[in-house]
Each structure stands twice: as structure tokens, then as C-alpha cells.
C-alpha positions as CSV (number, residue, x, y, z in Angstrom):
1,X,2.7,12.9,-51.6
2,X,4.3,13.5,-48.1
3,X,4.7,10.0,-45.9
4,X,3.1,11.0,-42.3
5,X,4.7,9.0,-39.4
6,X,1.7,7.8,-36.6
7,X,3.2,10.1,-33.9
8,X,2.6,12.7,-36.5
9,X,-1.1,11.8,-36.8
10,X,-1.9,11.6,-33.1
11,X,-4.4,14.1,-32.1
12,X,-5.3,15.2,-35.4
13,X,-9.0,16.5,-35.6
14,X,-11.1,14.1,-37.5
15,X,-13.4,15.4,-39.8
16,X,-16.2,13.1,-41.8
17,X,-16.8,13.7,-45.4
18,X,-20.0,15.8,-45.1
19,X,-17.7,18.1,-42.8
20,X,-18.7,17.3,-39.5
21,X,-16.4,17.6,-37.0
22,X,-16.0,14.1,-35.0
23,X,-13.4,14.1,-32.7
24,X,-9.3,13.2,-32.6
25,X,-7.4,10.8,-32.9
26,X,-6.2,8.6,-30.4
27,X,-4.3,5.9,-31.4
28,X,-3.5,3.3,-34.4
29,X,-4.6,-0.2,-34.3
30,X,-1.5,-2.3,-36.2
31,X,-1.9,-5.5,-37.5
32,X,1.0,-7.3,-38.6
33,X,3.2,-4.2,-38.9
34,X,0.1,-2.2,-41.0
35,X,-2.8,-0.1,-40.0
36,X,-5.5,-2.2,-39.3
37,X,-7.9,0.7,-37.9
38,X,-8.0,4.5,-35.4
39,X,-9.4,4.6,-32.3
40,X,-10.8,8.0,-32.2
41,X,-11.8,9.9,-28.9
42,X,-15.6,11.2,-30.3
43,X,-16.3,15.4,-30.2
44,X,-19.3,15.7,-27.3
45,X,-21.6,16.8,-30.0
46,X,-21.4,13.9,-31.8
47,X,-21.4,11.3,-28.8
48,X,-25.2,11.2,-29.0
49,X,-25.1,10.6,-33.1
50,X,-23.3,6.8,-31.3
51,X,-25.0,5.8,-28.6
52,X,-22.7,8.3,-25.4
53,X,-19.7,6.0,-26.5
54,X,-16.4,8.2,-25.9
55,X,-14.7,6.7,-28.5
56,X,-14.7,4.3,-31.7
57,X,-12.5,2.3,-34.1
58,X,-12.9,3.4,-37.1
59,X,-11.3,1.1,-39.6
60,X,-8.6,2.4,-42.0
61,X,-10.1,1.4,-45.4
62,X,-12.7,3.8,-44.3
63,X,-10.0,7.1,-43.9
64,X,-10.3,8.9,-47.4
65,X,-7.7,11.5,-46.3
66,X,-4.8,12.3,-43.9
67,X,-2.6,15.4,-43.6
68,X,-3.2,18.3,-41.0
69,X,-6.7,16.6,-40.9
70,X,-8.3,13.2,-40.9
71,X,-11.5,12.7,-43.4
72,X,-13.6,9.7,-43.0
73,X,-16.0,8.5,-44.5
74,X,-19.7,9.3,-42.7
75,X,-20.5,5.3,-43.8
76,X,-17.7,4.1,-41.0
77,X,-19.9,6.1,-38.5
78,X,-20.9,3.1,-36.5
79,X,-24.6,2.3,-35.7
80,X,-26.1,2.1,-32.5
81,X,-26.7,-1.8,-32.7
82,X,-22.9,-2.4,-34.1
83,X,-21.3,-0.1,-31.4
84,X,-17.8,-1.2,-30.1
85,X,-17.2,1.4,-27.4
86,X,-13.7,1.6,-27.1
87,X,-12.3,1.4,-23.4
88,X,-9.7,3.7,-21.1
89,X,-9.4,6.7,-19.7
90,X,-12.5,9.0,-20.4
């Protein structure tokens, strides 16, 4: 198993576990020096699947893999009552 820095991870297309394609990664969420959760910037295609929000934490117990890609899981797909839309730049 090969140890991924964040910086490494940054931008990585995220993937959910049925394939779909979902968007990239953003930025991690620490807590207490460990990964609490990824803010992920959502894939136009998908935006309407959420609500239009640009982008979601996704939290990390819900990442089942990361290497050249991210997988996670379709369950941490948020719904459209428990939306956090995440805020910046978009």
C-alpha cells in the first residue's frame, strides 16, 4: 500500500461506486491533525442529482478508495433536504 500525501490527492477525479463520474477534489477538511472529510467541486452533470450546489463535503468514512482516483460511496451523495452547499469561488 502506497501512503498518498493531500497535495497529491488534490484534483483527483472522483468517482462513486456505481461509476459515475462526480466531480474533483478540492480540498481536505482536518480535524485534529486527521481527515475529517473532502470538499469536492461537483461535475455539471451531476449538480442537478444535489440540488445546483457546486460543491459538497463528503465525509471521509464514506471514501472506499484513493489512488489516481477517488471512489465513494453513492450513500454519501447528500440529499436534497441534508444539502450543505459548500461556499467560495464557483
Amino acid at each position: 500500500m502506497r501512503i498518498k500525501k493531500i497535495s497529491e490527492v488534490i484534483g483527483a477525479r472522483v468517482y462513486t461506486d456505481s461509476g459515475e463520474y462526480f466531480g474533483e477534489v478540492e480540498e481536505a477538511n482536518l480535524n485534529e491533525s486527521k481527515i475529517d472529510g473532502w470538499r469536492i467541486r461537483v461535475a455539471g452533470n451531476m449538480m442537478s442529482l444535489i440540488s445546483g450546489a457546486r460543491g459538497v463535503i463528503i465525509p471521509h468514512q464514506f471514501v472506499k478508495a484513493i489512488s489516481d482516483i477517488f471512489v465513494i460511496s453513492k450513500n454519501a451523495l447528500p440529499s436534497s433536504e441534508g444539502l450543505e452547499e459548500v461556499p467560495g469561488e464557483y
